[in-house]
N, C-alpha and C positions, 0 to 999 in steps of 0.2 A: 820552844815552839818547833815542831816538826815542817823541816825546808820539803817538801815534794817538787816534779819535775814538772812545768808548764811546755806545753809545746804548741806549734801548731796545728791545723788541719791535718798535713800529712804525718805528724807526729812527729816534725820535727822540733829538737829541744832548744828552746827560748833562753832557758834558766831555771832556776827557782823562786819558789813563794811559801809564804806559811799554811800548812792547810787548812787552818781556819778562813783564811780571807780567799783560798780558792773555793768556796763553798758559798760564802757570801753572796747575798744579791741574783745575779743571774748566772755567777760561778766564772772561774777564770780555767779555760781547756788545760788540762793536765792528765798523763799517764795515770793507769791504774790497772787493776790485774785482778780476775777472777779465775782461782780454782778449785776446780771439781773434782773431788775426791771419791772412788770408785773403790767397792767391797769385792773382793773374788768371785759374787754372784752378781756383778752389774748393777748394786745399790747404789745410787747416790747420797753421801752424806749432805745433809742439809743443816746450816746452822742456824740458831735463831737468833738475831743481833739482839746486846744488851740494852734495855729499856733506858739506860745510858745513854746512847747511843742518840748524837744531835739530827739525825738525817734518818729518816724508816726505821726507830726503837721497835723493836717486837716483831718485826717481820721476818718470816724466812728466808735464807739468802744461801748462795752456793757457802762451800765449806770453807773457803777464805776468800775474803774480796779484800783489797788492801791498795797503798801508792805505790811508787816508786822515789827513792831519794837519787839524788846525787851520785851519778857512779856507778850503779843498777843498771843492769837489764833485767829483764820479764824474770828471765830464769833465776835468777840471785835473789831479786826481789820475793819469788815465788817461796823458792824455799825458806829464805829467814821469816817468814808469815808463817807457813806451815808447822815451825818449831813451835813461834811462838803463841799461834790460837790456839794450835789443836797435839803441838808437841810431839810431830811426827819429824825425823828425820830420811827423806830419797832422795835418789836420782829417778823416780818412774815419774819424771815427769813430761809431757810432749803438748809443745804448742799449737795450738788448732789455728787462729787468728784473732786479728783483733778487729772493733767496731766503734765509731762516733756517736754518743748519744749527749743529750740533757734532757734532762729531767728536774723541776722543783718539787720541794718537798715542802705542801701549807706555805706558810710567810717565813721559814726557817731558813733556806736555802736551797743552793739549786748542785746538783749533780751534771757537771757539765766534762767529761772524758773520751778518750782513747783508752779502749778498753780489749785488754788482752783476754784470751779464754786460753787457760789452761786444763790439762786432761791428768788427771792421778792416777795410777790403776793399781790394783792389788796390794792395797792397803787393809790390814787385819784389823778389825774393829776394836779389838784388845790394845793396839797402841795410843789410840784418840784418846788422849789428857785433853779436855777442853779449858782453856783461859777465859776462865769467869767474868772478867773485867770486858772479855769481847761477844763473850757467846754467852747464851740462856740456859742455851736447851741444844742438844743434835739429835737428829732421826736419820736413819738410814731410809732410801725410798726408792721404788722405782719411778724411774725417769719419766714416765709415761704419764704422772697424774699433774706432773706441768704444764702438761697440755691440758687439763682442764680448764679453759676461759674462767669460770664461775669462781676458783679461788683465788684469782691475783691478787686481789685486795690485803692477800695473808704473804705475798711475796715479794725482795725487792723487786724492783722495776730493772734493773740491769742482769738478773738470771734470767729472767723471761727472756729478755733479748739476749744472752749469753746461750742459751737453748737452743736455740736456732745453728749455732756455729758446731756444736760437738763435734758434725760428722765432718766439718770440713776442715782442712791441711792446708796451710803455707808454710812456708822455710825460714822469717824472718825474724829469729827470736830475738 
């Protein structure tokens, strides 16, 4: 079973937990990291979570959304996802900030995190190996159609609110 990092409000770290039983119920506050992967023309890659997947199966979601274990920071954690969704190895990575959300999902569980936004940039569409077991599908897209209200129902609930943060910068990765 995979230990991920519980924390407080201000994100500071508790301990560990299994990530099944932080999902549970109304979910237990824990670390977690969303990033956006950017094409040389400003596309965002989008991935489509596998129908697998116990929490928003088949929804689109930024290019890796993942935990944090043990020992990780944002940036560590960012990159060993990276390899392994979508089998990209950088350093172009730059943290924008993070945000507190919960969210349930049906009578399944609830999404309850500290949620980092990460920024990728010029990454060549030719390197994206997608990890089948995580992902569906990817699209490249511009940014702008996440702003359409009428489709969130096709996206998670944590890039919608991850959107909002792109443009914005803190230091405290």
């Amino acid at each position: 079973m995979e230990q991920i990092i519980i924390v407080d409000e201000n994100d500071n770290c508790l301990g560990v937990e299994e990530k099944e039983k932080c999902h549970n119920g109304e979910g237990i506050l824990h670390r977690a990291f969303l990033a956006m992967v950017f094409n040389n023309e400003g596309q965002l890659l989008l991935a489509r979570r596998s129908k697998e997947k116990r929490l928003w199966p088949g929804y689109w979601d930024g290019t890796v959304a993942s935990h944090l274990f043990e020992g990780e920071n944002y940036l560590g954690a960012t990159k060993r996802r990276l390899l392994q969704e979508i089998g990209v190895v950088t350093n172009k990575i730059e943290y924008l900030s993070k945000f507190h959300y919960k969210i349930g999902y049906k009578d399944l569980g609830t999404e309850h995190e500290i949620c980092a936004v990460l920024r990728v940039n010029g990454i060549d569409p030719d390197e994206i190996n997608p990890n089948n077991e995580e992902i569906s599908e990817i699209d490249f897209v511009d940014p702008g159609i996440l702003l359409n209200k009428s489709l969130y129902n096709k996206y998670a609930p944590w890039l919608m609110l991850a959107m909002q943060h792109l443009g914005n910068k803190t230091d405290d990765m």
